[in-house]
C-alpha positions as CSV (number, residue, x, y, z in Angstrom):
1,X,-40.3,-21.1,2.4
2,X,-39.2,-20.8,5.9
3,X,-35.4,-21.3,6.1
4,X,-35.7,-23.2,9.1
5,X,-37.8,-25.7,8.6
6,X,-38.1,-25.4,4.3
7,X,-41.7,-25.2,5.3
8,X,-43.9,-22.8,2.8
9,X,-45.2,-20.3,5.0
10,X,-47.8,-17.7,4.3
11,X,-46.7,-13.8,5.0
12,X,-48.4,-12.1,7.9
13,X,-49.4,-9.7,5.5
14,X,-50.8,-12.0,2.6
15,X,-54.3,-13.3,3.2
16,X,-55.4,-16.8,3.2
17,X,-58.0,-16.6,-0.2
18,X,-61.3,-18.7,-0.6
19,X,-63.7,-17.4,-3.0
20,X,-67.0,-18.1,-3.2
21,X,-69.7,-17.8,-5.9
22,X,-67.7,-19.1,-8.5
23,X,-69.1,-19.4,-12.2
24,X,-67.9,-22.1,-14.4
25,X,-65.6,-20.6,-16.8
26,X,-64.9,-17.3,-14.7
27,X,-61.6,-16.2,-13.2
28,X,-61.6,-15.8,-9.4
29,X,-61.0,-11.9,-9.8
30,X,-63.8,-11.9,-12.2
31,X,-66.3,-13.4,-9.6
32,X,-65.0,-11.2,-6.7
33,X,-65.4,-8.9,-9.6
34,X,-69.4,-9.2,-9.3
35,X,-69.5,-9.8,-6.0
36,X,-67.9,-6.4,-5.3
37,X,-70.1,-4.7,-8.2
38,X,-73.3,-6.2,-7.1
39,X,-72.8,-5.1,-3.5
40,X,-71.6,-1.7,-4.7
41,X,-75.0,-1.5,-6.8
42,X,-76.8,-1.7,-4.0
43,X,-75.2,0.9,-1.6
44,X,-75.6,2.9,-4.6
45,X,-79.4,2.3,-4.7
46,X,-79.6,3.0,-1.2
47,X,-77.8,6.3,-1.4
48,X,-79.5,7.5,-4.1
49,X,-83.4,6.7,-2.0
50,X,-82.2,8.1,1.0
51,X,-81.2,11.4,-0.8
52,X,-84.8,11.5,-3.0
53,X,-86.5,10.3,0.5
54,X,-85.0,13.9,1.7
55,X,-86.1,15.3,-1.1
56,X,-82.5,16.1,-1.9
57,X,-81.8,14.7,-5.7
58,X,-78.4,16.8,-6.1
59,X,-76.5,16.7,-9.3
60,X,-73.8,14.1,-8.4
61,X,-71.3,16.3,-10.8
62,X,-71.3,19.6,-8.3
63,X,-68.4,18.9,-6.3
64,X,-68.3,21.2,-3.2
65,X,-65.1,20.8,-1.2
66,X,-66.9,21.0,2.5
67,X,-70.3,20.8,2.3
68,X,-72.4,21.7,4.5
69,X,-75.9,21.8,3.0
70,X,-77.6,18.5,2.7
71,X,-77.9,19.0,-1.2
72,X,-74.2,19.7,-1.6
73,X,-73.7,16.2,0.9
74,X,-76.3,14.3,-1.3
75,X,-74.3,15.6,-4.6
76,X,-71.2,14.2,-2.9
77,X,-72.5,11.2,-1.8
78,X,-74.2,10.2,-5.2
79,X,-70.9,11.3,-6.9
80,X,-69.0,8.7,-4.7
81,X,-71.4,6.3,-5.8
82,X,-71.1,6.8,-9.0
83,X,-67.4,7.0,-9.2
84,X,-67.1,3.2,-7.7
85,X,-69.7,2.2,-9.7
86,X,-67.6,3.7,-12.9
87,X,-64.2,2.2,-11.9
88,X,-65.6,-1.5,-11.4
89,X,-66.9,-1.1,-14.9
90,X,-63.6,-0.6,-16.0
91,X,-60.2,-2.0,-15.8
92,X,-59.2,-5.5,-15.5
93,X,-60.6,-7.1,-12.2
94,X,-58.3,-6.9,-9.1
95,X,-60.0,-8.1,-5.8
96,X,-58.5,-5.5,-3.4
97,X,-59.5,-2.5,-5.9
98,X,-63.0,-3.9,-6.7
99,X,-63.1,-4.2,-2.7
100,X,-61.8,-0.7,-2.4
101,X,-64.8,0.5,-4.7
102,X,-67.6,-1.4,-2.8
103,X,-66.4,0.3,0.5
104,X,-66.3,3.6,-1.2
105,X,-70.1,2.9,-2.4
106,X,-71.1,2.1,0.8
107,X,-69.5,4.6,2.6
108,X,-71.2,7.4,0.4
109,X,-74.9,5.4,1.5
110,X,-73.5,6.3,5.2
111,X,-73.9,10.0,4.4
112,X,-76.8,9.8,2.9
113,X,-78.5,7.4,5.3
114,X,-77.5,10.4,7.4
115,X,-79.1,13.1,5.4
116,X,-82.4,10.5,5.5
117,X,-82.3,10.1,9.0
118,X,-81.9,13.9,9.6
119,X,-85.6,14.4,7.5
120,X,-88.5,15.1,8.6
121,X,-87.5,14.4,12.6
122,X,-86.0,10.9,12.1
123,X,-87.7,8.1,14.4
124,X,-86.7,4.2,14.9
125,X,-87.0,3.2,11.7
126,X,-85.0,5.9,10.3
127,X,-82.5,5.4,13.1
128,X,-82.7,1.3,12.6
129,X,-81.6,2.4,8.6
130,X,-78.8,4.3,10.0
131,X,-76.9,2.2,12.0
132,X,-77.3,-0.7,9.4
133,X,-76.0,1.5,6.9
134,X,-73.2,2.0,9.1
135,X,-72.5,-1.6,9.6
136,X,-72.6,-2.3,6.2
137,X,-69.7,0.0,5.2
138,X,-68.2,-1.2,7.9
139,X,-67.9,-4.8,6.9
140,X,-66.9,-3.5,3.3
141,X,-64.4,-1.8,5.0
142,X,-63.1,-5.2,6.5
143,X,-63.5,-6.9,3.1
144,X,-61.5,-4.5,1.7
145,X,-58.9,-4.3,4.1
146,X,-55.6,-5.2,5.0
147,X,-57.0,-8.8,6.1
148,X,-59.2,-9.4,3.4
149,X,-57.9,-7.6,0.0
150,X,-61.0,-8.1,-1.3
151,X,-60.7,-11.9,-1.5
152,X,-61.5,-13.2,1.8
153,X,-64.7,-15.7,1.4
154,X,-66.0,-15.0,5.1
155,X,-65.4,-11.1,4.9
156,X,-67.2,-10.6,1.7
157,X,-70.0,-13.0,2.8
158,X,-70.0,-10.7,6.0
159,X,-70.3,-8.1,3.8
160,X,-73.2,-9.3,1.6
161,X,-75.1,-9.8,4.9
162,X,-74.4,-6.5,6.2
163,X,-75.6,-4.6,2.4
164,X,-79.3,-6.7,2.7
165,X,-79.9,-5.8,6.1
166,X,-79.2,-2.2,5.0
167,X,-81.4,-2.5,2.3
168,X,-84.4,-4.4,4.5
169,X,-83.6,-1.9,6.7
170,X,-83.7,1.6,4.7
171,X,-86.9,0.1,2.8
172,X,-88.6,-0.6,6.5
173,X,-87.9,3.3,7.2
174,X,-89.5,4.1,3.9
175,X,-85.9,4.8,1.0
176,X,-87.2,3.4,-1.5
């Protein structure tokens, strides 16, 4: 409440929350819950085409500090993917975690969008996959953030968007 007025007023740093794809009879968090899992899926898919369309299926469990090699980035990558595909299958559901997770997913699909791009000379399409790989994890990156916590209805929606046109995308330059 404001002391001024005895107004309630939201903190700067607290979000205002709408949800959306509710199931009857499921929590909030447990809808974000899927929604942050099912786009994390996804980038997970995509990272793990890119890396066999470069012909680079590492072993997600070698961990190499700085790679350098685009097997010890695809390990990494699919690692990362793996990892926020682990902790959403796990825990109770918290939004801004679950939101953490799905930006962690789709930042590993970056690097290996990367990798894919760098095979076998690139082109437009490969390029195209790219960039809308990188405006995917982008807009998980805004989900997840400060203004969103992984709540925000119009982030995550962003967000959804952003993961199918990565996926049209990588499938058009041939990840599948």
């Amino acid at each position: 409440m404001s002391e001024v007025t005895g107004d309630e007023q939201q903190s700067p740093t607290q979000p205002e929350f709408a949800v959306t794809r509710e199931t009857p009879g499921a929590s909030t968090e447990e809808a974000l819950r899927r929604t942050h899992a099912a786009r994390a899926r996804s980038a997970a898919a995509r990272t793990t085409a890119a890396c066999r369309y470069a012909g680079v299926e590492a072993d997600p469990a070698v961990v190499v500090a700085v790679p350098k090699e685009a097997a010890a980035k695809a390990a990494n990558a699919l690692r990362l993917s793996a990892d926020a595909l682990a902790a959403l299958a796990g825990g109770a559901p918290d939004p801004a975690a679950d939101g953490r997770q799905a930006r962690n997913a789709a930042a590993a699909a970056v690097l290996a969008a990367q990798i894919a791009q760098s095979h076998k000379g690139g082109g437009q399409l490969a390029e195209a996959a790219y960039r809308a790989a990188l405006l995917a994890s982008q807009a998980a990156g805004k989900a997840a953030g400060r203004d969103g916590w992984g709540a925000n209805a119009a982030f995550n929606a962003e967000a959804d968007a952003a993961e199918s046109a990565a996926v049209a995308a990588a499938e058009a330059a041939g990840w599948r």
